[in-house]
NUTOR-712571 format. One line per 8 residues: number of its first residue (from 1); for each residue x negated, y negated, z of N, C-alpha, C. Coordinates in Angstrom, 2 decimals. Last residue first. Example, Ala and Ser with C-alpha at 12.3 -4.5 7.8 and 13.67 -1.06 7.14 Angstrom:
<torfis>
2 = -12.85 2.25 7.08 -13.67 1.06 7.14 -12.90 -0.03 7.87; -13.19 5.69 7.80 -12.30 4.50 7.80 -13.20 3.30 7.80 $
</torfis>
This chain:
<torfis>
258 = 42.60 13.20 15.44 42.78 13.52 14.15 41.81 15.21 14.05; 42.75 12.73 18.21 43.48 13.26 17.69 43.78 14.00 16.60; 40.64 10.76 18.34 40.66 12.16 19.28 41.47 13.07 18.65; 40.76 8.94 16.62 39.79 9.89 16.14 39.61 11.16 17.13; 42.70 7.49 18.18 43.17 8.03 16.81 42.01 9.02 16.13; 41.76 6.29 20.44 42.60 7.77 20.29 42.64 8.72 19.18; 39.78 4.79 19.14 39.42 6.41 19.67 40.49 6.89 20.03; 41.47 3.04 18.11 40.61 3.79 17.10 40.21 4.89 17.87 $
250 = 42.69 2.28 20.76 43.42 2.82 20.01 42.68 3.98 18.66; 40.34 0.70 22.12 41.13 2.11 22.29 41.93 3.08 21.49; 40.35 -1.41 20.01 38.96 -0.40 20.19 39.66 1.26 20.98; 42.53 -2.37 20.31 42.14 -2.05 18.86 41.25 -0.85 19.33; 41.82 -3.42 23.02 43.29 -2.66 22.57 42.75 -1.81 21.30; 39.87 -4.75 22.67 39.83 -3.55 23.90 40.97 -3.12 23.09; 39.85 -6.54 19.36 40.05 -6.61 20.76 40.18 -5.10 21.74; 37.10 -7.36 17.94 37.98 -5.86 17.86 38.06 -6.33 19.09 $
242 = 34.96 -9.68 17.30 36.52 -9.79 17.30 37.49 -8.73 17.59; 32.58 -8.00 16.95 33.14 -9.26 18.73 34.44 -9.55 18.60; 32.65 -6.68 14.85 32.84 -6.08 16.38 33.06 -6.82 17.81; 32.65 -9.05 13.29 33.96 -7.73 13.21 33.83 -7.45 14.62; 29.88 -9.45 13.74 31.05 -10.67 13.73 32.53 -9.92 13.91; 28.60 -6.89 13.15 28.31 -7.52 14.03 29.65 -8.65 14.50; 28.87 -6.70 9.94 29.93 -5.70 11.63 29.62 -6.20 12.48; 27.91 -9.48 9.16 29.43 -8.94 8.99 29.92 -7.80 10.24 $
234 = 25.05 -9.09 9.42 25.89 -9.90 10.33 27.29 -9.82 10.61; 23.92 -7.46 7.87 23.88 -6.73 9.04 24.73 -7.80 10.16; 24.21 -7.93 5.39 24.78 -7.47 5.56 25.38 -7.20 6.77; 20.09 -7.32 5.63 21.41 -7.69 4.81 22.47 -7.39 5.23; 18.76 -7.36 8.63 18.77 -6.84 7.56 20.10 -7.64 6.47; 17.32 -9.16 11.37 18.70 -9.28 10.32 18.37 -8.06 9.43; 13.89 -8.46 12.43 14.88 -9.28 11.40 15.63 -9.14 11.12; 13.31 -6.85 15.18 13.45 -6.68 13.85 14.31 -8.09 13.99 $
226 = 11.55 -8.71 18.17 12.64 -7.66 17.25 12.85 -7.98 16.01; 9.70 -10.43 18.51 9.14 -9.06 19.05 10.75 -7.85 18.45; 7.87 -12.91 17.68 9.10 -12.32 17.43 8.66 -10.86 17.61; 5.88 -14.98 18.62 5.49 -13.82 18.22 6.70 -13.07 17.97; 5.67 -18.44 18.69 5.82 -16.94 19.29 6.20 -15.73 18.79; 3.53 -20.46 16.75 4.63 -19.78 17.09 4.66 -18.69 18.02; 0.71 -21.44 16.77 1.75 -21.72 18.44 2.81 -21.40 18.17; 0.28 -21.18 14.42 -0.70 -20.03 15.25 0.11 -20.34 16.95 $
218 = 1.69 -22.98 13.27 1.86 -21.58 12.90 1.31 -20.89 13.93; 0.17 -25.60 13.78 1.84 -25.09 14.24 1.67 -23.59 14.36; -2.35 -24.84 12.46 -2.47 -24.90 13.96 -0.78 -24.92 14.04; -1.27 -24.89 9.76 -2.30 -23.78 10.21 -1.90 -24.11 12.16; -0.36 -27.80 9.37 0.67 -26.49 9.46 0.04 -25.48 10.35; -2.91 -29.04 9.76 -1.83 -29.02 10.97 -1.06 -27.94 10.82; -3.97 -28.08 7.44 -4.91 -27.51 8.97 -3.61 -27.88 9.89; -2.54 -29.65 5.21 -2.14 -27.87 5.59 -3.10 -27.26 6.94 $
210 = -3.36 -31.78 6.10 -1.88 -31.63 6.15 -1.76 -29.85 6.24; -5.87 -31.95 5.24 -5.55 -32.05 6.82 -3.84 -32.08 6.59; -5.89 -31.24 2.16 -6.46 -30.76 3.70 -5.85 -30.83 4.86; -2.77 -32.05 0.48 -4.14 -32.47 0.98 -4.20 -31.64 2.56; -1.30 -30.50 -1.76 -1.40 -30.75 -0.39 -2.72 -30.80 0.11; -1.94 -29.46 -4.82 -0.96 -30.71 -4.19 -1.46 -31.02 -3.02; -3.40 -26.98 -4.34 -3.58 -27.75 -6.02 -2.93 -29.61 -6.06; -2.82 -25.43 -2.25 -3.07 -26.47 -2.45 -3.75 -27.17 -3.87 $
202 = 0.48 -25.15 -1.18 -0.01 -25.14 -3.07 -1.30 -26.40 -2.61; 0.98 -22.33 1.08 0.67 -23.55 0.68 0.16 -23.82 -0.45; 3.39 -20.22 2.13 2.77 -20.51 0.93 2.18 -21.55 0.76; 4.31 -18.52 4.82 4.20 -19.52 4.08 3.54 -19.84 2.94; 6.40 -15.49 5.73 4.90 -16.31 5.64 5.16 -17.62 4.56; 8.64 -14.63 6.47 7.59 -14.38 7.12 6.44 -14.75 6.28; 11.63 -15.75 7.28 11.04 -15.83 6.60 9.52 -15.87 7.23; 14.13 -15.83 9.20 13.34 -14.41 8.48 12.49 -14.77 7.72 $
194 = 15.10 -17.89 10.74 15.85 -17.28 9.23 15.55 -16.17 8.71; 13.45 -17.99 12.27 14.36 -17.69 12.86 15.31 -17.22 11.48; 11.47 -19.33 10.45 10.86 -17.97 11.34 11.93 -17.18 11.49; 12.81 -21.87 10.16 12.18 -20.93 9.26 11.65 -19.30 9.44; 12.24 -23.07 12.88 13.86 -22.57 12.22 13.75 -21.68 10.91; 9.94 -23.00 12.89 10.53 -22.60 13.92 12.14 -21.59 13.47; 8.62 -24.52 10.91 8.55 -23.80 10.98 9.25 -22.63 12.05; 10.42 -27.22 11.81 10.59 -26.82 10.67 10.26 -25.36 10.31 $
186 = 8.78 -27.75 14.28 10.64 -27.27 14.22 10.65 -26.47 12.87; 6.24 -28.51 13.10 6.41 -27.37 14.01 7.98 -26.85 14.14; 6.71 -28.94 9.65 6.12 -29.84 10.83 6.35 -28.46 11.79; 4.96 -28.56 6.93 5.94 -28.45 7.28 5.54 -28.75 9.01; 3.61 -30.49 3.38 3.80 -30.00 5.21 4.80 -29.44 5.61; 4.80 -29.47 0.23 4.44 -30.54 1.16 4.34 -30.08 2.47; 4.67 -27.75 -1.08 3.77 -28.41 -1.55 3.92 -29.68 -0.79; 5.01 -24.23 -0.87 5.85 -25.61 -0.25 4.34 -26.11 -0.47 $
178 = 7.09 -20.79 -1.01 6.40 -21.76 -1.24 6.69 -23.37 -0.78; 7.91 -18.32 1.79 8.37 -20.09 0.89 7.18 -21.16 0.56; 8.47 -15.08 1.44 7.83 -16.10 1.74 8.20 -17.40 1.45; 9.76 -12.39 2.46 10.22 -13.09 1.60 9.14 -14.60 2.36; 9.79 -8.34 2.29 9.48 -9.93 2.83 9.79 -10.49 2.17; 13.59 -7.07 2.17 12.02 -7.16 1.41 10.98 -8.54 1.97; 16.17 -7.16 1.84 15.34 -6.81 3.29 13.26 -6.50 2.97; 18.16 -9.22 0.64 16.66 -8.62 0.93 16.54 -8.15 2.19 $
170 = 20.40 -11.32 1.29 20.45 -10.57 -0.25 19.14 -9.13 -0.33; 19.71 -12.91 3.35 20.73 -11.86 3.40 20.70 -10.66 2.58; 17.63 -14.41 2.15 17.50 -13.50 3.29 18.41 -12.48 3.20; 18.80 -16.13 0.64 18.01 -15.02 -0.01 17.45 -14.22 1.17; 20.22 -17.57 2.60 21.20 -16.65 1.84 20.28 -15.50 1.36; 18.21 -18.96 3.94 18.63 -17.69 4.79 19.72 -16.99 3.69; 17.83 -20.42 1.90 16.78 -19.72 2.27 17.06 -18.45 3.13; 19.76 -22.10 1.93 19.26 -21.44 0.77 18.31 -20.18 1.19 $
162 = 19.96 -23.22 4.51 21.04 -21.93 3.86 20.38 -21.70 2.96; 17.65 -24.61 4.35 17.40 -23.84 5.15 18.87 -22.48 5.05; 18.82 -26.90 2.57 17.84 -26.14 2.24 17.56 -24.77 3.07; 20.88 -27.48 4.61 21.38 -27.02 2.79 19.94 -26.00 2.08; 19.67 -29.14 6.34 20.35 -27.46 6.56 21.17 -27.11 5.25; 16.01 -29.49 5.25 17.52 -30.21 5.56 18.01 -29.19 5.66; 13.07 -30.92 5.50 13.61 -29.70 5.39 15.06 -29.96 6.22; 12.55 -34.54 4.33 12.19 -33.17 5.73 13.16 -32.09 5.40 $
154 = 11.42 -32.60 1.78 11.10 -32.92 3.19 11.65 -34.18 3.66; 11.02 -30.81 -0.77 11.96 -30.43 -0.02 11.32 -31.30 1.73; 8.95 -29.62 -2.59 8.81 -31.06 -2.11 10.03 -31.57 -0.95; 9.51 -26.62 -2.71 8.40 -26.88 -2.47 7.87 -28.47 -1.91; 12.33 -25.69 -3.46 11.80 -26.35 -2.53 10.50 -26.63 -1.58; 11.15 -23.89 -5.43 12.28 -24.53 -5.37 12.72 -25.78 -4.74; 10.91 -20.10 -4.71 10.30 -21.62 -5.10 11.43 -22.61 -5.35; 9.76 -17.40 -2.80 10.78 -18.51 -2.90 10.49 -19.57 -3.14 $
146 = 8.77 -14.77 -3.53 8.47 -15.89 -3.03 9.40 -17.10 -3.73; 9.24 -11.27 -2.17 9.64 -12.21 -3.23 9.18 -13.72 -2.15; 7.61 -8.05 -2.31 7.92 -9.63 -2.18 8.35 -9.98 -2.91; 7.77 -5.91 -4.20 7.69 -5.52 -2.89 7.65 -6.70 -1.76; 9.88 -4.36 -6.62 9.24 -5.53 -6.24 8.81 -5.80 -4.97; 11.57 -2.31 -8.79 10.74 -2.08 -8.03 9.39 -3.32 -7.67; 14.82 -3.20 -7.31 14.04 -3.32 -8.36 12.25 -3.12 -7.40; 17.02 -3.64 -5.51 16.61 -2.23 -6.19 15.56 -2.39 -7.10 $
138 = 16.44 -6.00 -4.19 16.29 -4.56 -3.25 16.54 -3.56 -4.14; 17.19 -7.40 -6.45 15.63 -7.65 -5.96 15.86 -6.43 -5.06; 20.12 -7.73 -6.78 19.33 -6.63 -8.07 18.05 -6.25 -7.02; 20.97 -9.75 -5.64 21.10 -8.44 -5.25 20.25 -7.54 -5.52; 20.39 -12.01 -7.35 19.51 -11.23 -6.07 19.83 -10.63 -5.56; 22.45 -11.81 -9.10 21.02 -11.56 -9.71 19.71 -11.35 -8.36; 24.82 -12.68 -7.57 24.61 -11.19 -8.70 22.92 -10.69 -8.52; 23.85 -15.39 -7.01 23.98 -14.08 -5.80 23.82 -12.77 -6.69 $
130 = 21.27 -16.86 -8.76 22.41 -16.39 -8.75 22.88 -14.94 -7.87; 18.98 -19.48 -7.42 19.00 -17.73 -8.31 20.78 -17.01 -7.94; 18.14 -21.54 -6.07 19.63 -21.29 -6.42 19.39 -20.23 -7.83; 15.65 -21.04 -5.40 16.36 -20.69 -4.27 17.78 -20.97 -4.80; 13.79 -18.48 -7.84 14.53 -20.19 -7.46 15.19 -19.93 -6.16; 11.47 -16.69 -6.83 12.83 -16.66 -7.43 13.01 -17.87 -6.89; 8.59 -14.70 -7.79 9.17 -15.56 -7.58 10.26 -15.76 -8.02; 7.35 -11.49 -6.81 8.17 -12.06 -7.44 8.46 -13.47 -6.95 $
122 = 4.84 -9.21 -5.77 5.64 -9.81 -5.93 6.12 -10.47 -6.77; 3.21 -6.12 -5.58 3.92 -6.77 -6.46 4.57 -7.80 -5.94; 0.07 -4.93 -4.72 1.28 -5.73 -4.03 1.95 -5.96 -5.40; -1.10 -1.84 -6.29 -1.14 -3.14 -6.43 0.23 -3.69 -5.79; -0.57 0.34 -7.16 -2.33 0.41 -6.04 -2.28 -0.86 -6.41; 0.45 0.79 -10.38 0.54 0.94 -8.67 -0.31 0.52 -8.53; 2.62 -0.76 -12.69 1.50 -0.87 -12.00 1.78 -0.62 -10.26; 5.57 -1.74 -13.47 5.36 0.03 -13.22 3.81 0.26 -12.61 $
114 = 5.99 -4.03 -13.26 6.42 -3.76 -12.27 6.27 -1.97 -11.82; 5.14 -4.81 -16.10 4.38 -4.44 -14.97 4.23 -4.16 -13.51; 7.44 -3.99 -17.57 6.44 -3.19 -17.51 5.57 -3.48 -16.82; 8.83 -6.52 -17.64 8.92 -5.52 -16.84 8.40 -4.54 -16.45; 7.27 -9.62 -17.85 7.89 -8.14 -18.80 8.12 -6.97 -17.82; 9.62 -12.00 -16.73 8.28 -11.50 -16.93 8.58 -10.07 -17.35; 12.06 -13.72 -16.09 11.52 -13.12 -17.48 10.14 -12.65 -17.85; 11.52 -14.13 -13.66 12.32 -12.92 -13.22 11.94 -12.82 -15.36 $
106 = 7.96 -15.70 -13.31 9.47 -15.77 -13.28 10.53 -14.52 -13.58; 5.83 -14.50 -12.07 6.25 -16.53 -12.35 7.40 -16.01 -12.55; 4.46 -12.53 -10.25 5.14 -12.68 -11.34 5.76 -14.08 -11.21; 1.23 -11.64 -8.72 3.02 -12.51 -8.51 3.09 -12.24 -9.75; -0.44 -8.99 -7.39 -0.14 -9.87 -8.60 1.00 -10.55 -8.01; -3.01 -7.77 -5.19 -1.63 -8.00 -5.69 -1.38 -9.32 -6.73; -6.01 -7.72 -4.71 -4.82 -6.50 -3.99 -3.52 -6.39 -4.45; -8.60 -7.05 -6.28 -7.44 -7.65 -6.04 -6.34 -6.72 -5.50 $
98 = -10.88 -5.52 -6.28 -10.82 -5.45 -5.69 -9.34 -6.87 -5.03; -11.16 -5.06 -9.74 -12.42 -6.28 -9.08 -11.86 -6.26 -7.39; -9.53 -3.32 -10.50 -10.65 -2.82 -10.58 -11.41 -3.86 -9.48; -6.97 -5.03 -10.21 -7.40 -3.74 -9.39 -8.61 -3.49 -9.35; -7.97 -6.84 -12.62 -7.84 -7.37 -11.38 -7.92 -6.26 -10.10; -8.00 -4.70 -14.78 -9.19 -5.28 -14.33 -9.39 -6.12 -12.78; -5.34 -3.73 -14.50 -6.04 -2.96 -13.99 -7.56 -3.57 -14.09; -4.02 -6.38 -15.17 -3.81 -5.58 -13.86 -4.86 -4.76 -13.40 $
90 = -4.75 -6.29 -17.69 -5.54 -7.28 -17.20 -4.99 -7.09 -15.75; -3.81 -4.17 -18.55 -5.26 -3.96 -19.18 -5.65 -4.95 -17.88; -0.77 -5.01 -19.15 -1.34 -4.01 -17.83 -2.65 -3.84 -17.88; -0.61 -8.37 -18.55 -0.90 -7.38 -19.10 -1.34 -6.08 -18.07; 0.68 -11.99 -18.26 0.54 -10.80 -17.25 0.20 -9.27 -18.68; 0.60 -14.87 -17.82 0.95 -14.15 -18.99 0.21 -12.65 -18.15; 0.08 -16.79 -15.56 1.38 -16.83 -16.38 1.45 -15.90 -17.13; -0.64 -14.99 -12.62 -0.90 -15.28 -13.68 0.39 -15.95 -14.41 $
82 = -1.90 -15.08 -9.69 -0.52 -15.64 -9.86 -1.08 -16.02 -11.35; -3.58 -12.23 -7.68 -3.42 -13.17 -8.83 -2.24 -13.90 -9.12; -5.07 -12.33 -4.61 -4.75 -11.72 -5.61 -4.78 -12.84 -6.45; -6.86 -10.95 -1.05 -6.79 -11.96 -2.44 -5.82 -11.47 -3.25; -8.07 -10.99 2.00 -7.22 -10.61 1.28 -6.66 -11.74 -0.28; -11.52 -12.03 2.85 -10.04 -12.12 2.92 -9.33 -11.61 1.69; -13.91 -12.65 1.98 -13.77 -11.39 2.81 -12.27 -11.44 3.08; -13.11 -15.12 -0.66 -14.27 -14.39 0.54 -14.50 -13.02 0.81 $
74 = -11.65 -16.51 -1.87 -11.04 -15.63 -1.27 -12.36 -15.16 0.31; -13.23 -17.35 -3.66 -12.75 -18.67 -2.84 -11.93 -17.79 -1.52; -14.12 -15.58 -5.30 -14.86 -16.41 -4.68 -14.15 -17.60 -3.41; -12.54 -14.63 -6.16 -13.04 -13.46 -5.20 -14.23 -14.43 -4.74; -11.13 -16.50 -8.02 -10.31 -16.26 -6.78 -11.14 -15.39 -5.78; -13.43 -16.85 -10.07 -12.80 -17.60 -9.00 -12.27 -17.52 -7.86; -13.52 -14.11 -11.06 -14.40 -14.54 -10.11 -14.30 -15.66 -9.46; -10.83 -14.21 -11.98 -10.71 -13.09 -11.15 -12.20 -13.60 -10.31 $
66 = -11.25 -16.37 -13.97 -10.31 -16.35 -13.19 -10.68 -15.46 -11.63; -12.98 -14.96 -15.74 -13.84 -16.34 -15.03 -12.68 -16.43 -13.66; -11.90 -12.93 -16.88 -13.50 -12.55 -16.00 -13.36 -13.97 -14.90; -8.70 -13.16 -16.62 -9.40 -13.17 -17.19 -10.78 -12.99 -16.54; -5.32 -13.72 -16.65 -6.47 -13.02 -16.24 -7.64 -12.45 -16.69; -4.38 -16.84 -17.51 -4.19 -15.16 -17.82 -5.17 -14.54 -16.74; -3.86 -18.91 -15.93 -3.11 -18.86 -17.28 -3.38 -17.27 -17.35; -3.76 -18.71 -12.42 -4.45 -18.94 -13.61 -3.16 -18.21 -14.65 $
58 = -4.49 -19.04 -9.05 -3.22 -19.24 -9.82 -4.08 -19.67 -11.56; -4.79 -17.13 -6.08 -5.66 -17.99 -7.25 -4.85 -18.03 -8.80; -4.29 -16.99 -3.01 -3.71 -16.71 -4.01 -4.30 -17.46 -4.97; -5.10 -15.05 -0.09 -5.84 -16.34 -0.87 -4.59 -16.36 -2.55; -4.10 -14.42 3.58 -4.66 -14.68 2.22 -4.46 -15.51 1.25; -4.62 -15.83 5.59 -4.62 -14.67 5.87 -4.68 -14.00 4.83; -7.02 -18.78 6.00 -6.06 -17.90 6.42 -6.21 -16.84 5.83; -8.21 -21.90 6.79 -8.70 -20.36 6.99 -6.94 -19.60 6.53 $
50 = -10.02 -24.10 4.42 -8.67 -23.50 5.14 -8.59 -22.36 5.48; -12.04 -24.39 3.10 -11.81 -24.90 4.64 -10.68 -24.72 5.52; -11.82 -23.49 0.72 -12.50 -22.47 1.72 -11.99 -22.74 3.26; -10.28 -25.31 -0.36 -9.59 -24.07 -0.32 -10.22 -23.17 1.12; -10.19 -27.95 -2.28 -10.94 -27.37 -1.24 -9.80 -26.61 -0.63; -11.46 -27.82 -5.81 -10.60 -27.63 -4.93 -10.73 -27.09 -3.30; -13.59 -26.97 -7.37 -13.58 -28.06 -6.36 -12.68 -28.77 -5.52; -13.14 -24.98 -9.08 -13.84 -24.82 -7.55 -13.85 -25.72 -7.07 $
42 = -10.31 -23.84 -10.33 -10.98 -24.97 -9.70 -11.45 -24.94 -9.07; -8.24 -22.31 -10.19 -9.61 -21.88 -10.46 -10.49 -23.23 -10.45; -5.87 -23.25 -7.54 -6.42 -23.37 -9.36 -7.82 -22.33 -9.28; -4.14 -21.62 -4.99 -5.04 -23.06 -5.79 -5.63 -22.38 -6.94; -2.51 -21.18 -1.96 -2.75 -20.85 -3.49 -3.51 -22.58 -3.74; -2.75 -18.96 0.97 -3.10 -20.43 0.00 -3.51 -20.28 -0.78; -0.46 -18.51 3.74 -1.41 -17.87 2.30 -1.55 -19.18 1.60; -0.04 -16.84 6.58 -0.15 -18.32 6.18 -1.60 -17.88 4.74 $
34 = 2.47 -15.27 8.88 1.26 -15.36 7.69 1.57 -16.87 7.10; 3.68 -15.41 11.91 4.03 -16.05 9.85 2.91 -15.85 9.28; 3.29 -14.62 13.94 3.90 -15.03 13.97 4.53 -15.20 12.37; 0.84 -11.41 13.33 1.07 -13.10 13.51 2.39 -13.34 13.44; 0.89 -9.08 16.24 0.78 -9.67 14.52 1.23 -11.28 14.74; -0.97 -7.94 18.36 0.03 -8.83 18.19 -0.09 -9.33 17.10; -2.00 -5.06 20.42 -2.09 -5.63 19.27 -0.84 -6.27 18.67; -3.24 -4.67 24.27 -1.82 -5.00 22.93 -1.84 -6.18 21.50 $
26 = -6.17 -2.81 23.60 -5.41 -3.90 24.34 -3.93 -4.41 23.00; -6.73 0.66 25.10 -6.61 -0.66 24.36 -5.89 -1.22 24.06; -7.19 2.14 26.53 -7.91 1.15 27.04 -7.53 0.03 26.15; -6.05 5.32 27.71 -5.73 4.11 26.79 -5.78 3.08 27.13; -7.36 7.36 29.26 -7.91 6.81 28.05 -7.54 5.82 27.21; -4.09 8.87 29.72 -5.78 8.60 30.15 -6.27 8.17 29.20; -1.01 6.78 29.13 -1.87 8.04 29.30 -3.61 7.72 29.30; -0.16 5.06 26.44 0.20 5.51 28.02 -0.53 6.87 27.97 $
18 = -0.88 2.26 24.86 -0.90 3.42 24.75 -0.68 3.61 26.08; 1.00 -1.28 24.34 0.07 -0.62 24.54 0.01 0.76 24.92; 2.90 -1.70 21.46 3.05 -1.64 22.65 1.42 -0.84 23.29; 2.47 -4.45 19.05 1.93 -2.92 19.24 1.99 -2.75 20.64; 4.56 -6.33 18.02 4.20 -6.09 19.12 3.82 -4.71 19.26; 5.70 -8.35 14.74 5.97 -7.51 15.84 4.54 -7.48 17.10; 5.29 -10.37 13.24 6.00 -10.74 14.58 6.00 -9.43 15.31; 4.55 -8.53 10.54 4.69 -9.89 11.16 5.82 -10.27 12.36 $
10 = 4.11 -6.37 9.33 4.60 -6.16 10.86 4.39 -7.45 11.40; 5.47 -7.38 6.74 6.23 -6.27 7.10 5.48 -6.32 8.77; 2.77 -8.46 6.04 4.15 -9.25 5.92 4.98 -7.85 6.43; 0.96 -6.39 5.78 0.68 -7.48 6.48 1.70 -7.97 6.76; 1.43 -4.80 3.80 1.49 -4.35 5.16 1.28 -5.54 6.10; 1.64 -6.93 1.51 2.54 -6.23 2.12 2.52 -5.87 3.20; -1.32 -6.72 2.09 -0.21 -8.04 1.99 1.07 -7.73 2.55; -2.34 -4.27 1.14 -3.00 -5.07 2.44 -2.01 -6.13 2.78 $
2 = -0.24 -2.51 -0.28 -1.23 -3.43 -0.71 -1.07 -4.41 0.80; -0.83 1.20 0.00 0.00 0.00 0.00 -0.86 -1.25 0.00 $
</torfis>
C-alpha cells in the first residue's frame, strides 16, 4: 500500500499501549491532519523549509527532469506526482524512481491508470462535483480524493465547510483540501471535525511564513481518538433518537413473535 494512504487512514488515531511482560513501548499517536506540499519543479521555490509529511511535485508530464525535481525537494520524505498528462510507461518510471503515488487533475483523466498498482492513487474533485457523480468515488478504483475549489476560499464560511462535509458523506475514502491561502487554528478545527484528514498547501501561491503558521496550528490539534462518520452513518443515528420507547417495544414484540 502506498505510504500516503497508510498514512491518511490512521490519522487521529491512538496505538493503545501493549499488556503483558515486556511491553515497554510507548503509545504511538498519529497526527492530527497530515500536512502535504505541493510546488512546481521549480527549484527556487521554497519548499525544503517547510517540513512535512509529504511532498507533491506538480508537472506537465512526467518526465527525467520532473521526477528529479520532486526526489529532490522531497528528501527522505514521502513523495509523488501531480501530472497533467498521465501514461502508464511514465507511472512505472515514477514507481521505478521510488514515487509512492500519482493525482489525477481531473475525473476526465484516462482511466487506464487507475489499473496501475504499487502506487497511491488519488483524485481531484470540485467541491460542487455532482452528488450522482460522487457516489461513483467509493466504487471506483481511487484511494484519495483531493478537494479543489476552494483553495482562495477565506475566511472559510459554513457554505464552504457543507461542501466539504457533503463530499465527506459521499466517501469513506481519505479526503484532503487543497488551499492556496492559510488556514487559521478554528478553521482547521472545524475541518478535522468534518473528516477531513490532511491539508494541501500550493506552495507555487502561499508564501512561507503563512504555511509555517498552518504547520504549527496543525501540530496543536488533538489527536481524534474515534473513527470518522462513515457515509450514511448519520441517517440511523437521527432515526434512532426519534424511535419513541413505545415504537422500540413494540418492534421487539413483533420480532418475538414472528
Amino acid at each position: 500500500m502506498s505510504k500516503l494512504i497508510e498514512r491518511l487512514e490512521k490519522v487521529g488515531t491512538v496505538t493503545p499501549i501493549p499488556m503483558g511482560f515486556g511491553a515497554n513501548r510507548a503509545v504511538e499517536k498519529s497526527p492530527a491532519m497530515l500536512l502535504v506540499v505541493l510546488s512546481g519543479t521549480n527549484s527556487t521555490e521554497s519548499t525544503s523549509q517547510i517540513e512535512a509529511h509529504s511532498y507533491i511535485t506538480s508537472a506537465g508530464k512526467i518526465t527525467k527532469a520532473a521526477l528529479k525535481a520532486a526526489k529532490g525537494q522531497a528528501g527522505d520524505a514521502i513523495w509523488g506526482l501531480w501530472p497533467e498528462t498521465i501514461t502508464n510507461d511514465s507511472l512505472n518510471a515514477l514507481k521505478g524512481e521510488g514515487g509512492d503515488f500519482f493525482i489525477l487533475s481531473t475525473v476526465d483523466a484516462p482511466a487506464e491508470a487507475l489499473a496501475v498498482e504499487d502506487l497511491g492513487r488519488l483524485i481531484t474533485v470540485p467541491a460542487d462535483l455532482p452528488e450522482e457523480l460522487g457516489h461513483s468515488l467509493e466504487e471506483i478504483p481511487v484511494d484519495a480524493v483531493i478537494l479543489v475549489g476552494l483553495e482562495d476560499a477565506s475566511p472559510l464560511s459554513v457554505r464552504d465547510l457543507m461542501q466539504v462535509r457533503s463530499m465527506r458523506d459521499l466517501i469513506s475514502k481519505p479526503l484532503l483540501l487543497l488551499r492556496s491561502r492559510a488556514l487559521n487554528q478554528g478553521e482547521l478545527v472545524v475541518l478535522q471535525d468534518v473528516g477531513v484528514q490532511g491539508i494541501v498547501l500550493d506552495m507555487r501561491t502561499m508564501k512561507e511564513e503563512d504555511a509555517a503558521q498552518v504547520r504549527k496550528d496543525m501540530e496543536e490539534l488533538p489527536p481524534r481518538k474515534i473513527k470518522r462518520d462513515q457515509p450514511g452513518a448519520l441517517l440511523p443515528r437521527l432515526s434512532s433518537r426519534t424511535a419513541s420507547p413505545q415504537q422500540e417495544q413494540e418492534e421487539e414484540e413483533e420480532e418475538e413473535y414472528d
